[in-house]
Wavefront OBJ file of the C-alpha trace (Angstrom):
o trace
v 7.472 24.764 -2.367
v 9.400 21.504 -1.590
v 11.813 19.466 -3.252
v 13.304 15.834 -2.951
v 16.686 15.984 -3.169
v 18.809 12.646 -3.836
v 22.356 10.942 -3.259
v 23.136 8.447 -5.023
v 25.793 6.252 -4.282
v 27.751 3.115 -5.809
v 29.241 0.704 -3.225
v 32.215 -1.288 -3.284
v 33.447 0.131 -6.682
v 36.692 -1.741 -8.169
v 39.557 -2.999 -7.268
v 39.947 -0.354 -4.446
v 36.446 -0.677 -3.043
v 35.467 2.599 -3.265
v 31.903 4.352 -2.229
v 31.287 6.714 -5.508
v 28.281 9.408 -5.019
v 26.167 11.613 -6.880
v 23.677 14.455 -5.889
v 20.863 14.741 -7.853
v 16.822 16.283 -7.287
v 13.555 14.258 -7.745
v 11.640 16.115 -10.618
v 9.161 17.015 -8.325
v 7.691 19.661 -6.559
v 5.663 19.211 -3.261
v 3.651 21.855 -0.669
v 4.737 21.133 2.266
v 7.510 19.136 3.873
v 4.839 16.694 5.051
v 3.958 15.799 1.165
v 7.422 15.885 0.608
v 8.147 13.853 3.167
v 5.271 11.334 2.391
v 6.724 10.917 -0.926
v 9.788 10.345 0.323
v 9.232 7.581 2.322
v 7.118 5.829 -0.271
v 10.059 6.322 -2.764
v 12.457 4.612 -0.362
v 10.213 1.520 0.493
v 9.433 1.369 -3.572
v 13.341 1.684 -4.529
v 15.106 -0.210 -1.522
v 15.149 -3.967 -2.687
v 16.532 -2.917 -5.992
v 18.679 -1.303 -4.471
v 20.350 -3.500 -2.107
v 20.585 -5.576 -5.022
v 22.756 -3.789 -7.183
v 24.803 -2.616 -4.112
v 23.086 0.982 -4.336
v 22.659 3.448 -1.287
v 20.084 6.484 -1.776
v 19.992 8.992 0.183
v 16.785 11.348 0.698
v 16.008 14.880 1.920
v 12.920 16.803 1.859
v 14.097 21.315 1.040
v 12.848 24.128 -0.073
v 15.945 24.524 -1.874
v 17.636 26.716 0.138
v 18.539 24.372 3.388
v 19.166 21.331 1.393
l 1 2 3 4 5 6 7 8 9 10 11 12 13 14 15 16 17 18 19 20 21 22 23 24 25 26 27 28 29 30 31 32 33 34 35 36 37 38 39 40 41 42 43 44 45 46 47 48 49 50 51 52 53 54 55 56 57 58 59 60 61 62 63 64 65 66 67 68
């Protein structure tokens, strides 16, 4: 079984323009790492505009849990 794991991270935060980040795991559970990985990339094309719009940088990584 497969997992998408996530970082999420705030650009350019304050006065001191710092890069804040958070890990977090897609609710999901895939397979293989080729569903996983399919899933992945559609989550990135689906989330990136909004993203660079609110100055937002995910990060995305297909595990089993125990490499990740």
């Amino acid at each position: 079984m497969f997992k998408l794991f996530a970082m999420i991270c705030m650009l350019n935060v304050g006065e001191l323009d710092q890069t804040l980040c958070f890990k977090s795991e897609v609710p999901l559970n895939f397979n293989d790492d080729l569903e996983c990985n399919l899933a992945k990339n559609n989550l990135a094309d689906y989330l990136h505009a909004d993203m660079v719009e609110r100055k937002l940088t995910v990060i995305l990584k297909c595990g089993n849990g125990t490499d990740v």
